[in-house]
C-alpha positions as CSV (number, residue, x, y, z in Angstrom):
1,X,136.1,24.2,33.1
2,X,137.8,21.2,34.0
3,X,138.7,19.0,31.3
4,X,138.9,15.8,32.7
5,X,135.3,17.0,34.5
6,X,134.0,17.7,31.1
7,X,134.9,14.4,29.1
8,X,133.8,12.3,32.1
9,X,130.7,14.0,31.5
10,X,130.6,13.5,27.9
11,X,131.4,9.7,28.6
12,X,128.5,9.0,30.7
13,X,126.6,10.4,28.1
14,X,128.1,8.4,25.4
15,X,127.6,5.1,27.7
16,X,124.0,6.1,27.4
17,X,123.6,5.5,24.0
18,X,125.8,2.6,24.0
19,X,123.8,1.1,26.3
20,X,120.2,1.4,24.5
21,X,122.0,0.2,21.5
22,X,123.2,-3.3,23.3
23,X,119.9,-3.1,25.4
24,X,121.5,-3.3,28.5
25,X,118.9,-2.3,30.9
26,X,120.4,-2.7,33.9
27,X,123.6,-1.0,33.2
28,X,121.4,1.5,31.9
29,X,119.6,2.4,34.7
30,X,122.5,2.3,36.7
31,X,124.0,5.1,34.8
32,X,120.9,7.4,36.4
33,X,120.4,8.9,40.1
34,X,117.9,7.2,42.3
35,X,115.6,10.5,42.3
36,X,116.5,11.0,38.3
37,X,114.1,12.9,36.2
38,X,113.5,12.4,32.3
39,X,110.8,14.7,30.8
40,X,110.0,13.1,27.4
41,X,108.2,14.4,24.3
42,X,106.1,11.1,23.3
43,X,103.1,11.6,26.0
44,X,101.0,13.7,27.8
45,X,99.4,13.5,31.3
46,X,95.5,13.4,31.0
47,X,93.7,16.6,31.0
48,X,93.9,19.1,34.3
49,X,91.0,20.3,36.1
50,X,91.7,23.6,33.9
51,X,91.8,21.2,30.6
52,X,95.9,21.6,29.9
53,X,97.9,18.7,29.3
54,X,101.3,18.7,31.3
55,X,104.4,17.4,29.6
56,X,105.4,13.9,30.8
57,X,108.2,13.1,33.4
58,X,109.3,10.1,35.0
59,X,110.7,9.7,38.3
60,X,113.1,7.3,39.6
61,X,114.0,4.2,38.2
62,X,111.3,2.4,38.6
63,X,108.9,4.5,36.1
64,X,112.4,4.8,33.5
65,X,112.5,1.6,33.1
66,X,109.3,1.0,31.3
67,X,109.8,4.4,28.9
68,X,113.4,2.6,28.1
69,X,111.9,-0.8,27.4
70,X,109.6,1.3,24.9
71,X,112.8,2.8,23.5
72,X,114.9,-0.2,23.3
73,X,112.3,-1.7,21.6
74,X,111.5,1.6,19.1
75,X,115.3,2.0,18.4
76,X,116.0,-2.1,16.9
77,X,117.7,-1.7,13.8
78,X,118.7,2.0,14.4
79,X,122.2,3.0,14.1
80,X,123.1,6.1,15.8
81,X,125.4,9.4,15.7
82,X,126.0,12.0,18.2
83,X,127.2,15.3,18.2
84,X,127.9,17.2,21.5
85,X,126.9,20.4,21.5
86,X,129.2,23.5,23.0
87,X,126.0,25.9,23.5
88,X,122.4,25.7,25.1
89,X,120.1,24.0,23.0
90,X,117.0,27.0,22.6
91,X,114.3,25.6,19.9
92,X,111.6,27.3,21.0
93,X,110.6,24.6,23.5
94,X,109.2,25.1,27.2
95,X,111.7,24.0,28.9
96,X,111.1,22.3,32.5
97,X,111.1,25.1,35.2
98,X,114.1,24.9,37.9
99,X,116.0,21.9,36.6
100,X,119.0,22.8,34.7
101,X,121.3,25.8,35.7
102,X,122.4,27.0,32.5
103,X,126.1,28.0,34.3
104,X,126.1,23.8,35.6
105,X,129.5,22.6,34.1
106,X,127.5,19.5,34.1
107,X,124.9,20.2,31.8
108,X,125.7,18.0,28.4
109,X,123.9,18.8,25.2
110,X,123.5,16.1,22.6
111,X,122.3,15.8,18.8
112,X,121.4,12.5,18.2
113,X,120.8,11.2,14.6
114,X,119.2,7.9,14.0
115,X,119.4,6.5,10.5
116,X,117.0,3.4,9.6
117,X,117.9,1.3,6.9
118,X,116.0,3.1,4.3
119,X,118.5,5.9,2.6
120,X,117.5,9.2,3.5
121,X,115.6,8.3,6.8
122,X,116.3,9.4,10.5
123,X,115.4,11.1,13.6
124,X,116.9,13.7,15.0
125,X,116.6,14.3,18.6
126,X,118.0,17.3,21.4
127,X,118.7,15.7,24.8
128,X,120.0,17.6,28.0
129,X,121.6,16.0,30.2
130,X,122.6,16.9,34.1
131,X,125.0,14.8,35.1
132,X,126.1,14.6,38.5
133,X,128.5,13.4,40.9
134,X,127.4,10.3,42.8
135,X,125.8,10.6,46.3
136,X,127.8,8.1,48.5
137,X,130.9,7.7,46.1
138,X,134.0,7.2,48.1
139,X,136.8,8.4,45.5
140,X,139.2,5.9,47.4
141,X,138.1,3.0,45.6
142,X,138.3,3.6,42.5
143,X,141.4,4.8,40.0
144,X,142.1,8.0,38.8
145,X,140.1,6.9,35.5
146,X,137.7,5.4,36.8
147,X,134.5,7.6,36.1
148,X,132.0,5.3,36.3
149,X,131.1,5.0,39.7
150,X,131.5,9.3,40.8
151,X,128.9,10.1,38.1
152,X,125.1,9.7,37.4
153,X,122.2,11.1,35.3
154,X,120.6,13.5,37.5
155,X,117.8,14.8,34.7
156,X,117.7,14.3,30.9
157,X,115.1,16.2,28.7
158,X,114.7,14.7,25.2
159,X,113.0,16.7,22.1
160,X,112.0,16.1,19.0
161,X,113.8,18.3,16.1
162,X,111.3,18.8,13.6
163,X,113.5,19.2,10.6
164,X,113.8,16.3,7.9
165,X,117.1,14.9,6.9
């Protein structure tokens, strides 16, 4: 795997937390693909007509935005720490059909820790994310450095880790 592929993945990752922390909702959403995906663990769609509740996802930046106004709000006073993780994330956990390909060099695992301001208090979360190169990006005009306009959040998939800190 390319390195330079791999930490410009790992930076648009790290911008993502960076950017709920200083609740910057625009560039926030302009980290993500018009068509992105997020399936989240806080919800559930109403009963089917075979009484199952589907895990939630949201489509496209229009429905994101609301779930990261929620989050923005939820994480105030929350200091963070991640920890990128080398191997697939398996807890046990359905994961969405057909969106990741586990061979993707641009699938980047995350263990994020959130402390509160209470000792001995946090959340730990697993994200996935499938970052992609931009549609449309014209490599010309931009430097060799400059990732953030080649690369977008194609799908993220957040879940809870049960275990207490």
């Amino acid at each position: 795997m390319n390195s330079h592929y791999n930490d410009d993945n790992r930076r648009v990752v790290s911008d993502y937390f960076h950017l709920i922390n200083e609740k910057d909702m625009q560039g926030l959403l302009d980290l993500f693909a018009d068509d992105c995906v997020i399936y989240e663990p806080f919800g559930k769609e109403p009963l089917s007509h075979n009484n199952i509740r589907e895990k939630i996802h949201l489509k496209g930046k229009s429905e994101i935005e609301s779930f990261f106004n929620i989050v923005m709000m939820a994480s105030d006073g929350f200091q963070y720490q991640i920890e990128f993780i080398d191997e697939p994330i398996d807890m046990d956990y359905d994961e969405p059909s057909d969106i990741f390909d586990s061979t993707s060099s641009s699938i980047v695992s995350v263990l994020a820790t959130f402390y509160g301001n209470k000792e001995g208090h946090g959340l730990k979360e697993w994200l996935t994310f499938h970052v992609v190169s931009r549609k449309n990006y014209d490599s010309a005009d931009t430097q060799d450095n400059d990732y953030s306009n080649n690369k977008e959040i194609k799908t993220l998939w957040i879940q809870f880790s049960l275990s207490r800190m």
